[in-house]
MIROZA-140517 format. One line per 2 residues: number of its first residue (from 1); for each residue x, y, z of C-alpha. Coordinates in pm, whole numbers, plus 32768, in hexadecimal, padded with zeros to 4 digits. Layout:
<recs>
NUM> X Y Z  ...
</recs>
This chain:
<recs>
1> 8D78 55E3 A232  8D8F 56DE A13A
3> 8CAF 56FE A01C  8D01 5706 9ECE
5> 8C2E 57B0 9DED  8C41 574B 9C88
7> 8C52 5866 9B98  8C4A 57D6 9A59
9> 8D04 5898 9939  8C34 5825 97F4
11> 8CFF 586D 96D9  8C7B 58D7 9577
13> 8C53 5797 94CC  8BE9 5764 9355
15> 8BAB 55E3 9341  8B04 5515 9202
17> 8A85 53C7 926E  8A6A 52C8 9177
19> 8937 5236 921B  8829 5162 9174
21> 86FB 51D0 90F3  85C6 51AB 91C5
23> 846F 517C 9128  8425 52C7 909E
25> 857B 5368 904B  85CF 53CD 8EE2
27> 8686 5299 8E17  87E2 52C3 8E11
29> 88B2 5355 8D16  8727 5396 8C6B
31> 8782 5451 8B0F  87AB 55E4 8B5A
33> 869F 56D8 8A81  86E2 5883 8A9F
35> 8745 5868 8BFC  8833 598C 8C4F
37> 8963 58FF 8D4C  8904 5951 8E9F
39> 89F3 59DE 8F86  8A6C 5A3A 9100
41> 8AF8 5B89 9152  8BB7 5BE7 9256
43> 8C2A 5D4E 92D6  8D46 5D77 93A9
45> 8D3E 5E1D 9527  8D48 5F7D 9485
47> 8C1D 5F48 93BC  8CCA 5EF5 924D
49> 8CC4 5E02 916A  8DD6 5CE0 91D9
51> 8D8A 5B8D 9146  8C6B 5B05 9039
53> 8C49 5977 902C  8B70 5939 8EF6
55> 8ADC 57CC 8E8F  8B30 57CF 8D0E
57> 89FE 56D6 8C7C  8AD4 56C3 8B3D
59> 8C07 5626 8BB4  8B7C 5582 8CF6
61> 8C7F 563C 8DDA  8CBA 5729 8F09
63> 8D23 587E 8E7E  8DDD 5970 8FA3
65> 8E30 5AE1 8F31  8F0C 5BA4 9017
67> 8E3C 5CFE 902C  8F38 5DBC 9150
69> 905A 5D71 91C9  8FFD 5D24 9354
71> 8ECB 5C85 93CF  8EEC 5D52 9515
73> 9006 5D0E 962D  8F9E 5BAF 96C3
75> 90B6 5AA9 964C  8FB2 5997 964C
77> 8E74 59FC 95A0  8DE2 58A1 950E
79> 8E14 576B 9488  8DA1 56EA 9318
81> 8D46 5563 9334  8CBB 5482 9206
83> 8C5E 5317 9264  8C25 51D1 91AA
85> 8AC2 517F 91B2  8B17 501B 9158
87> 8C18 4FED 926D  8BFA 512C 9364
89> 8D4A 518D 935E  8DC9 52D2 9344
91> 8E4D 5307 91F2  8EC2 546C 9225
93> 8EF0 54F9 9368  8FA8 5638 9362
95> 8F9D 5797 944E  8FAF 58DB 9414
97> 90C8 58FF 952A  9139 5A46 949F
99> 909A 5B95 947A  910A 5B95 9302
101> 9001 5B49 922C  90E3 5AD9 90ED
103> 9159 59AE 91E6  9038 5947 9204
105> 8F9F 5962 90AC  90B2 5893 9034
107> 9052 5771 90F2  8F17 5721 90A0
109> 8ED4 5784 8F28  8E9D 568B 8E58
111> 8DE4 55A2 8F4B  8CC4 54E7 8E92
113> 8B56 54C8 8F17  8A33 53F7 8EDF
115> 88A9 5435 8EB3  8809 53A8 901D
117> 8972 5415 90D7  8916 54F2 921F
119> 89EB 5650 9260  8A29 56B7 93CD
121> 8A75 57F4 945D  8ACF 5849 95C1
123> 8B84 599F 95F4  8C6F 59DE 9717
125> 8BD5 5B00 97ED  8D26 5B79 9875
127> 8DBA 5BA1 96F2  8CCD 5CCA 96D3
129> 8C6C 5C59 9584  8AF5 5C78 94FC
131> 89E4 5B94 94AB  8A1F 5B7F 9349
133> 8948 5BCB 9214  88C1 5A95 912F
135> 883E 5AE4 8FDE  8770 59BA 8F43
137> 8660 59AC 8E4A  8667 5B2C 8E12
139> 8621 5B63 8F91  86FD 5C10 907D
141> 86E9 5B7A 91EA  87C4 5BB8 9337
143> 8825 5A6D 93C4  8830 5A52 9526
145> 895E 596D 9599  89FF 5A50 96B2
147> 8A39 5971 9798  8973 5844 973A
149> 8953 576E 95E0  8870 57C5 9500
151> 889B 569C 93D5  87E8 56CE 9269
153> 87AB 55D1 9157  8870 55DD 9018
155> 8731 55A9 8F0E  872E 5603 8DA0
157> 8668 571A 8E14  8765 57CA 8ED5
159> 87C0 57C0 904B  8663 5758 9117
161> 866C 5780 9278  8688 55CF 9336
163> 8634 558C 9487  86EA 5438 9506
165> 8614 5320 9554  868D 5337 96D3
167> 855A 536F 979E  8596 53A2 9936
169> 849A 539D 9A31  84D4 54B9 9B30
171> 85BD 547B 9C46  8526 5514 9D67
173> 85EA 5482 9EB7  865F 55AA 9F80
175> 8609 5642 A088  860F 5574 A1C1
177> 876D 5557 A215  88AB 54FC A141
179> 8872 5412 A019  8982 5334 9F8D
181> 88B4 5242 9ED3  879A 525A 9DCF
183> 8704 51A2 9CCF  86E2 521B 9B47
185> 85D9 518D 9A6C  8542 5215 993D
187> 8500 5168 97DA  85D8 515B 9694
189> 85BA 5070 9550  85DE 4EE2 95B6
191> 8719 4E62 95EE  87DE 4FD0 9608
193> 88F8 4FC1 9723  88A0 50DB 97ED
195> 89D3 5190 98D7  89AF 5291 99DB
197> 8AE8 532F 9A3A  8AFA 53DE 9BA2
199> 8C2D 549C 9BF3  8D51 53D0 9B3A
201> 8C60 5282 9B8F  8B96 51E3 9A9D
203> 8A87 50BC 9AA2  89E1 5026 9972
205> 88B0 4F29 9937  881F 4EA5 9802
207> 867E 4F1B 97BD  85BB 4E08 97AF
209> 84D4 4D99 9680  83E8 4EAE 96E8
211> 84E4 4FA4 96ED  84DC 4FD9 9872
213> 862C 4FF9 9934  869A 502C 9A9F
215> 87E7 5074 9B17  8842 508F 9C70
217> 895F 51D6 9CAF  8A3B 522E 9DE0
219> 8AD3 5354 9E28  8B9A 5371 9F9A
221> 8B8D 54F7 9F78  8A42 54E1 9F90
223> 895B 554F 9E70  88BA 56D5 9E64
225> 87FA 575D 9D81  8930 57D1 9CA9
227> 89BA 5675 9CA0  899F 5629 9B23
229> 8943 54D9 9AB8  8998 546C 993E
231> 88BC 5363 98C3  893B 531D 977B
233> 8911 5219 9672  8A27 51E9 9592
235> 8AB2 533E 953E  8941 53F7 95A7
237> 8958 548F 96EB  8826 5514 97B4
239> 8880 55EE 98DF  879B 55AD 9A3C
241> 87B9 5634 9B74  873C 55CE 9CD7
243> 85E0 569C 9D35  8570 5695 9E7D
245> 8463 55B0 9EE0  82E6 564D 9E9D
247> 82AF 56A3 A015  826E 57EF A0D1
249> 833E 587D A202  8465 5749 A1D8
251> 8522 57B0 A316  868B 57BF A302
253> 87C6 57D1 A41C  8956 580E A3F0
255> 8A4B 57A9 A4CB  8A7C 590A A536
257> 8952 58FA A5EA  88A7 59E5 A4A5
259> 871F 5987 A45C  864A 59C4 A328
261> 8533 5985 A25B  852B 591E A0EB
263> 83C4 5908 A035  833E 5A1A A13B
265> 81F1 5A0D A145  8125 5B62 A15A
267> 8114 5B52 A2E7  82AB 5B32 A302
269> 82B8 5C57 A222  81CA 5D1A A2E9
271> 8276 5CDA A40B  8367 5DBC A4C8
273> 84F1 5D6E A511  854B 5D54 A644
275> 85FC 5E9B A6F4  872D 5DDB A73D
277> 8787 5E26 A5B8  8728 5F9E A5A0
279> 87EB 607A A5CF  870B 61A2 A5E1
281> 863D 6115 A757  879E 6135 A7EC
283> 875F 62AC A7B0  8624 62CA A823
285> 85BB 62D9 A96F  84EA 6192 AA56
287> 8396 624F AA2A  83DA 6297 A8A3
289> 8447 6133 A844  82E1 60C9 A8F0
291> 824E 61DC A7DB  8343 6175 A6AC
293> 82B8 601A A6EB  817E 603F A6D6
295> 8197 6140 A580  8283 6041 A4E4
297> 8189 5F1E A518  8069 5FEC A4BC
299> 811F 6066 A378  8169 5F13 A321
301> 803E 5EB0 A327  7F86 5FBD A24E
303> 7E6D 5F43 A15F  7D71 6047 A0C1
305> 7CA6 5F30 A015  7B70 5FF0 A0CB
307> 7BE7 614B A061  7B8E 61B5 A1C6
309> 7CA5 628D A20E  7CB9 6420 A1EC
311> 7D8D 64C3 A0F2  7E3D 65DE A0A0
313> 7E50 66E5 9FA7  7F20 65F9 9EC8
315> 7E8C 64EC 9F00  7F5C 6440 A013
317> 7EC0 6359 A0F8  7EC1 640B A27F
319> 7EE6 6309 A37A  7EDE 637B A4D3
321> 7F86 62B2 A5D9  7F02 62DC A74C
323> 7FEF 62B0 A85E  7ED9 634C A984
325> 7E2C 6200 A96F  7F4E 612B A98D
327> 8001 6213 AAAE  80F6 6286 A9D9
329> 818D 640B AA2C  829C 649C A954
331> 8330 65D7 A929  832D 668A A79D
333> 84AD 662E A78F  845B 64C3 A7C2
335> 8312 64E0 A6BA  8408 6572 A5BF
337> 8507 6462 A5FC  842D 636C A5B0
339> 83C3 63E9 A47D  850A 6434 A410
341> 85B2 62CE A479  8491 6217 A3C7
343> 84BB 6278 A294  865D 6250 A2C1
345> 8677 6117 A366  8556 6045 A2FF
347> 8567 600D A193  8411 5F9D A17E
349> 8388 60AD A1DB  8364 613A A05B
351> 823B 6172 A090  8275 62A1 A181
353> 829D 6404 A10A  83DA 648C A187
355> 8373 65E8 A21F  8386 6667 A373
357> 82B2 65FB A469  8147 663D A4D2
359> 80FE 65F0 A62E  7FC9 6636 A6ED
361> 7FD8 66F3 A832  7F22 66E7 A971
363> 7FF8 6820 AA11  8189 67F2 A9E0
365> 8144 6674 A9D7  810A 6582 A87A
367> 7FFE 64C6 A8C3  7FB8 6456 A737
369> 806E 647F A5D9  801F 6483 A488
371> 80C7 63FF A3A6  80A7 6418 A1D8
373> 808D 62CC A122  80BE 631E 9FAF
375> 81CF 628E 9EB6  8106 61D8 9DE7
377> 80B6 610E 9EFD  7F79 61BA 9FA7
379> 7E61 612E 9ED7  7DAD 5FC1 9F4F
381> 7EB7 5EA4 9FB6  7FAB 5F35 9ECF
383> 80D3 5F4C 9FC6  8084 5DF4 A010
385> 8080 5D5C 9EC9  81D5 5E38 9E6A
387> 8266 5D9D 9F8C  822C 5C33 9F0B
389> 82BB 5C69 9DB3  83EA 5CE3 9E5B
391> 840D 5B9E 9F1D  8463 5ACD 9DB6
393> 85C9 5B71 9DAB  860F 5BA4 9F1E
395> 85D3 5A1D 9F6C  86B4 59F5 9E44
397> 87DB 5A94 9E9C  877D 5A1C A027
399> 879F 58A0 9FAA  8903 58D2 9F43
401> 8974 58B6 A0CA  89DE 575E A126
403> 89AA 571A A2AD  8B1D 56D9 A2F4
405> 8BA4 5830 A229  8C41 5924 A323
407> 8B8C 5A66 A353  8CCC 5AFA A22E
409> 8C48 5A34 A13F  8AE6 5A5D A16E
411> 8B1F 5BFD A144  8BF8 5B97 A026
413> 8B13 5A9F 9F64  89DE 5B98 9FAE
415> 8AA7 5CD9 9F2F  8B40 5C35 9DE2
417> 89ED 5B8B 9DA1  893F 5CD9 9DD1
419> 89FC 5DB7 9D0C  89DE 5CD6 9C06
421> 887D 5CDA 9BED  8849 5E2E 9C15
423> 8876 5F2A 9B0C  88C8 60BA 9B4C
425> 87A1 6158 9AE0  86D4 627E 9B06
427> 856F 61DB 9ADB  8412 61BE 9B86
429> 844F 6157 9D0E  85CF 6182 9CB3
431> 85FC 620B 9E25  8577 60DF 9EEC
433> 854D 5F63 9EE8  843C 5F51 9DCA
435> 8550 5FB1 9CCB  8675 5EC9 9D61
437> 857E 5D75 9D8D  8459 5DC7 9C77
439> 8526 5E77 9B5E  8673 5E43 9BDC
441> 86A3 5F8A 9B88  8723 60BA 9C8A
443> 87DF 61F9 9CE3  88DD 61DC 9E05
445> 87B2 6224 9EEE  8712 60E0 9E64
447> 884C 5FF6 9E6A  888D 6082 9FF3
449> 8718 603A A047  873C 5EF5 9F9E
451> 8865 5E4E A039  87D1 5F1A A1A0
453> 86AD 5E20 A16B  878D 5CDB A103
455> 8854 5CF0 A24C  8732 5D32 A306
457> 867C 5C1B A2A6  87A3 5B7F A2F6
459> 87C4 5C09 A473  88CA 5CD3 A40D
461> 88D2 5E44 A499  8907 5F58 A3C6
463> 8896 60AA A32B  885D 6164 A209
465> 896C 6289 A1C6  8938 63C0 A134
467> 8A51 64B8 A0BE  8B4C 6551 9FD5
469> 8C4E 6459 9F17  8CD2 649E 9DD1
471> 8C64 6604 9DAA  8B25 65ED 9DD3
473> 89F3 6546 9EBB  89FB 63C3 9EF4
475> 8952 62A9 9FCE  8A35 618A A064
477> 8A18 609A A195  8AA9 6077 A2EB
479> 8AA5 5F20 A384  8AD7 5EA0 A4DB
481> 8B7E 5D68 A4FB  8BE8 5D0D A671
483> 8BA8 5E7D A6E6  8CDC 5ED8 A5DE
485> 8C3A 5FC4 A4C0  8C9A 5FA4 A361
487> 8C7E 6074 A21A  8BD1 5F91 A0FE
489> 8B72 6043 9FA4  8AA8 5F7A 9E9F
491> 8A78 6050 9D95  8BF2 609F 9D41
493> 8C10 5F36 9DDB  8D09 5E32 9DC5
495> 8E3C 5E09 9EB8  8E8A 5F30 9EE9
497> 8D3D 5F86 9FA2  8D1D 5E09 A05A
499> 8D3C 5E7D A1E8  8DED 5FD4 A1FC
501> 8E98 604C A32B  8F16 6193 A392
503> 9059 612E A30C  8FF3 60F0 A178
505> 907E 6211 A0AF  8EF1 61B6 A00C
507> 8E5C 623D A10E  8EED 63A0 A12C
509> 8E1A 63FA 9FF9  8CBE 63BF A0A3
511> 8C6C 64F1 A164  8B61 649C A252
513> 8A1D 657D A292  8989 654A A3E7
515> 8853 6497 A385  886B 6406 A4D8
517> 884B 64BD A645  89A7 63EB A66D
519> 8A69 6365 A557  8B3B 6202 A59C
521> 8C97 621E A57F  8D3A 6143 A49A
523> 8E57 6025 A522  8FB2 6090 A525
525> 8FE7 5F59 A409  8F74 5EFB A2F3
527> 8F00 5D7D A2AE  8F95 5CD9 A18C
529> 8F05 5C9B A06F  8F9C 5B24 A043
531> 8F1C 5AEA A1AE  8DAC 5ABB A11E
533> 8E5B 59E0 A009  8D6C 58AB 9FB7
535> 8E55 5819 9EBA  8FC7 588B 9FA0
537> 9091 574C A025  90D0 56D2 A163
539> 921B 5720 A208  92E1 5628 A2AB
541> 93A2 564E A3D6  94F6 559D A375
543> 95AB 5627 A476  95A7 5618 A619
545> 94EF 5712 A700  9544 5752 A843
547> 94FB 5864 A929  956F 58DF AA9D
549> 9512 59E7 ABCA  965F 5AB1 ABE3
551> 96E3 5ADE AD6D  96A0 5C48 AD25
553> 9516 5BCD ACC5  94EC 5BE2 AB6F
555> 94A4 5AE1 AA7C  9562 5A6B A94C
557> 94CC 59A2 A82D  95E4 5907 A73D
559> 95D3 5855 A5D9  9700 578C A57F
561> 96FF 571F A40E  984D 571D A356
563> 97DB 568B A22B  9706 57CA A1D2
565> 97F6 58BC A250  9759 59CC A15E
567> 95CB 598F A1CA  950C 5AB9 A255
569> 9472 5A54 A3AB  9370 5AFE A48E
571> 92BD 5AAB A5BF  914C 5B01 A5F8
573> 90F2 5B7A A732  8F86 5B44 A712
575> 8EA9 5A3C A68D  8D70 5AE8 A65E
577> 8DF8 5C52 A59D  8F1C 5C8A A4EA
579> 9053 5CEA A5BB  91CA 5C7E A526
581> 930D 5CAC A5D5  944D 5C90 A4EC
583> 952E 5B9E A56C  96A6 5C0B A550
585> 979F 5B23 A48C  98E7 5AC1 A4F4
587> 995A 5A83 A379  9992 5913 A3B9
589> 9834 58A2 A3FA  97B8 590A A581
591> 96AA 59EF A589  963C 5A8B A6CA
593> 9560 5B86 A78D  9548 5C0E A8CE
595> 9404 5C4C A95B  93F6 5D64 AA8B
597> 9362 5C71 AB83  92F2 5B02 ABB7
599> 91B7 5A9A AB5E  90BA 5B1D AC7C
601> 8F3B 5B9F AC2F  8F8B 5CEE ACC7
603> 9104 5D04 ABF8  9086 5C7C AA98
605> 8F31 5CCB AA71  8F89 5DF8 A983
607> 902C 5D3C A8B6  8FD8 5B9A A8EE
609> 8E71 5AE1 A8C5  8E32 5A3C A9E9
611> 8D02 599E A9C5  8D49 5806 A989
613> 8C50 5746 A8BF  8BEE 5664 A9DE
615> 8B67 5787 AA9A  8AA6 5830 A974
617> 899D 57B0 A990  896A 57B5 AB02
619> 89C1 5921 AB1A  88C2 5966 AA1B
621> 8793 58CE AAD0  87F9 5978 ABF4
623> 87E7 5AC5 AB43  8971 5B09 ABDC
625> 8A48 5BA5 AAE2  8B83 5B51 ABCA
627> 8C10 5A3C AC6D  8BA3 59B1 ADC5
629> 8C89 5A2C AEF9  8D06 58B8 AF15
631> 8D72 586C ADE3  8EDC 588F AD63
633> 8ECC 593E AC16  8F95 589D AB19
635> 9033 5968 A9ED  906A 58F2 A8C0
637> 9115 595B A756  912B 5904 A5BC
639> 9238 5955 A4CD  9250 59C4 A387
641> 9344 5954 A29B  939C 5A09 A157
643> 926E 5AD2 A150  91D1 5961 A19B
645> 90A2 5986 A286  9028 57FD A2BA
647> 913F 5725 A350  9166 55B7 A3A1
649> 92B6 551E A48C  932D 5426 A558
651> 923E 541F A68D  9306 535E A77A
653> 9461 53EA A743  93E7 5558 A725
655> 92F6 5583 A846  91D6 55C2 A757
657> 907C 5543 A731  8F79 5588 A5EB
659> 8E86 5647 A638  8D49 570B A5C0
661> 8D79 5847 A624  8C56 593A A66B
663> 8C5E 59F2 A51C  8C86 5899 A47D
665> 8DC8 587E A431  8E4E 56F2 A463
667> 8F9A 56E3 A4B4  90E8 5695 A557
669> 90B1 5765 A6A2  91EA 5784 A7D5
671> 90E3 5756 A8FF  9179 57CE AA54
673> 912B 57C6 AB92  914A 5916 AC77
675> 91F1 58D8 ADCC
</recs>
């Protein structure tokens, strides 16, 4: 099932609601006394005036003054709306669905408005536009409506800022497994009928005579914590989203097998990853992987609350690890390793100053190290309590992974989430984790280190990169995804930089400095961006497959569809990475490949996964990673269609079978059977 994640494009809406007066309000249409006519200003995307929308108190009406003639480039910037108090109907409703200013002036001048009415504004985030300017009562003020609605009160006193009477208890419900259904309740005046709306779906209740509601909400998706809710009453709209219930450590699993923690608690932070998912104790050898582990848990777990440690001329903190006592022997290359690998591949390790190593000797052989704690992270728990306030935004951006997303969409949801939040910017702890999760603020060192840490908390192996791109020094990220390595670059972000292999013309501009004893090389191919796609539709399979062994031994795979004659069709040759074949076209619908040999665990295993999902599990508590002698492997293939990565079909007619594939991917699979 493939997600779809709801990005919602607000537009910039100006909206007057006739709505009645509450106890409190200003009468309407109260006499006016030496009030100057307050006024919105907006500037256009290259700073300028564009458009002025005044509230004349004279003549009762809406003036708009064309100031420039573009608001920016967007064709669809916002949307003016008046409504009847008396009847809630929209009396005007009109967009600004040109960049032109003039068109949109002409529209809406001349519209009347009433003491007691409410304005709205909401501006779209992707026209570029700014938060306008509103001058009332001889006060200048920035309103604050990217994005969101921000609603003011039409008084004889100018434009007052109005919060809706729409309250909404806190809907905390995630976080132990996939939720579908919820219930809304929060309190409003008596008798109000109260909609939420949830993805295109929307479910209303009345508020009783104390004001109370509760609405019960689906959403088959699944909510997350960007799944917006709009509780609104009338034409007021309060945005809510899902929060995740008030627990520590809430445990969490994907189909691909990945497990991580959201709300850690201080003791999963302080705990180490597991080697399978660094890279840098494949480097190092048996005796200095004992060492590294016992550094990286006693780093981790560095308090100075006691102010008991030894320091150094600058006031670093020395903290001297002792390998003698726990048999540990390593040679000065192996001490120097470790220091150096620490500080690359664990990202928590801020804390560690990044200078060569200082190991202590008994003869040729390290018997001890010490290693300098500074950063602004040396004095009492301070690492500690900087590692908590990073948590906030990590669990954040963790919570966006459904448990049936394929591992594509996971890296995809993480990186575009991530950018997002992170500005480029050369601030305290810009290099590391503190600026990407406390200020949300980094360099390219900082975004690297960041999205290092997101994957690894996600059991995803990869490492910091350091090197020249651009014309000048830079910091990017390798990951690992079914022992294929891939270039991924969040700080110039986007597509472009999703999983990068050896192939993208993107990757010829990142010149790579041997930070490592061994660098990975990347995969021959790149994966597609669309593959990690939560919103991209399923594929079906109109046509027949078929396949053969050939006398000569080789195997043929054949599409026939001669309705799309024109489609694009490949076959995958792996279901956990990324491997695509081209199928040739005949020009009248028959698309075909010939593989070199049958399918045979010695033959494919280059190029085919062999590992069914009925023997997963079993292989994995036997610690195997290959297939008993007895059994026959079976191999096993997807298609893609038009750049299409998720297909359905026929079962029964085409010899396929749905399937969750190891990296997550459900679909229409050609299982066969090597003889």
């Amino acid at each position: 099932m493939i997600k779809k994640l709801i990005i919602r494009a607000l537009l910039l809406t100006v909206m007057i609601f006739h709505y009645p007066l509450e106890a409190g309000n200003v009468a309407a249409n109260a006499e006016i006394t030496h009030v100057e006519n307050p006024y919105i200003n907006f500037l256009n995307i290259w700073g300028g005036n564009s458009l002025k929308i005044t509230f004349n108190y004279t003549t009762m009406k809406i003036e708009a003054d064309a100031e420039s003639g573009n608001f920016g480039d967007s064709e669809n910037n916002f949307t003016f709306m008046t409504i009847s108090k008396s009847t809630g109907e929209a009396l005007l409703n009109e967009s600004a669905n040109s960049k032109y200013v003039s068109q949109f002036t002409q529209k809406i001048n001349d519209t009347g408005f009433s003491f007691g009415d409410i304005m709205a504004l909401n501006i779209n985030p992707s026209s570029g536009l700014r938060n306008p300017t509103l001058y009332s009562s001889g006060s200048t003020s920035t309103t604050n409506c990217i994005g969101k609605i921000q609603y003011f009160a039409i008084t004889p006193n100018g434009l007052e800022s109005y919060t809706p009477h729409i309250n909404v208890e806190p809907l905390q419900i995630l976080g132990e497994g996939l939720v579908t259904e919820a219930t809304v309740k929060g309190t409003t005046l008596a008798g109000n009928t109260v909609s939420v709306s949830v993805n295109g779906q929307t479910f209303s209740a009345v508020a009783g005579a104390d004001g109370q509601y509760t609405i019960s909400v689906s959403d088959k998706a699944g909510f997350t914590v960007a799944t917006p809710l709009i509780v609104s009453v009338g034409e007021f709209k309060v945005e809510q989203y899902p929060e995740l219930l008030p627990k520590i450590n809430l445990p969490q699993e994907t189909i691909t097998g990945y497990r991580y923690m959201l709300n850690a608690g201080l003791n999963y932070l302080t705990s180490p990853f597991p080697d399978e998912i660094l890279y840098a104790t494949t480097l190092l050898s048996p005796e200095a992987v004992k060492a590294w582990d016992l550094v990286y848990r006693a780093l981790l777990n560095y308090d100075n609350t006691a102010n008991s440690y030894p320091r150094d001329s600058g006031g670093n903190v020395i903290l001297y690890v002792d390998y003698e006592s726990h048999g540990i022997k390593i040679t000065d290359n192996d001490a120097q390793m470790i220091q150096k690998y620490l500080v690359r591949n664990c990202p928590r390790m801020f804390l560690l100053k990044d200078w060569g190593a200082s190991p202590v000797y008994d003869g040729p052989v390290v018997i001890g190290q010490n290693f300098h704690i500074g950063n602004s992270a040396q004095d009492g728990n301070d690492f500690q309590q900087q590692l908590l306030q990073t948590e906030a935004s990590v669990t954040r951006l963790l919570s966006l992974v459904q448990p049936d997303m394929s591992i594509y969409q996971i890296i995809q949801v993480i990186q575009v989430n991530y950018e997002s939040m992170v500005t480029y910017s050369d601030l305290n702890d810009s290099s590391d984790i503190r600026g990407a999760f406390i200020t949300h603020t980094a360099i390219c060192g900082g975004y690297a280190k960041g999205y290092e840490y997101l994957l690894q908390r996600l059991g995803i192996e990869n490492i910091w990169v350091e090197g020249h791109a651009g014309g000048g020094l830079h910091a990017w990220n390798f990951v690992n995804l079914y022992s294929n390595w891939y270039l991924s670059d969040t700080t110039w972000g986007g597509k472009n930089w999703f999983l990068d292999g050896a192939d993208s013309p993107f990757t010829q501009n990142h010149e790579v400095m041997n930070i490592y004893e061994k660098m990975p090389a990347l995969a021959k191919e790149s994966v597609p961006w669309g593959i990690g796609d939560p919103d991209q539709a399923i594929a079906n399979l109109t046509g027949i497959v078929d396949y053969g062994v050939n006398p000569e031994g080789t195997l043929t795979i054949t599409y026939e569809d001669r309705l799309n004659i024109n489609s694009s069709v490949q076959v995958n040759l792996s279901t956990d990475g990324y491997n695509p074949i081209d199928m040739s076209n005949d020009g009248h619908g028959l698309w075909s490949v010939t593989l070199p040999s049958p399918p045979s665990l010695n033959s494919m295993a280059e190029f085919v996964s062999t590992e069914p999902a009925s023997l997963c599990k079993a292989i994995s508590a036997a610690g195997s990673t290959g297939r008993p002698a007895t059994e026959t492997p079976p191999a096993y293939f997807y298609f893609t269609i038009n750049n299409q990565y998720y297909t359905s079909g026929d079962i029964k007619t085409n010899h396929l079978q749905h399937e969750i594939m190891p990296n997550g991917m459900n679909n229409a699979v050609l299982r066969l059977t090597a003889g």
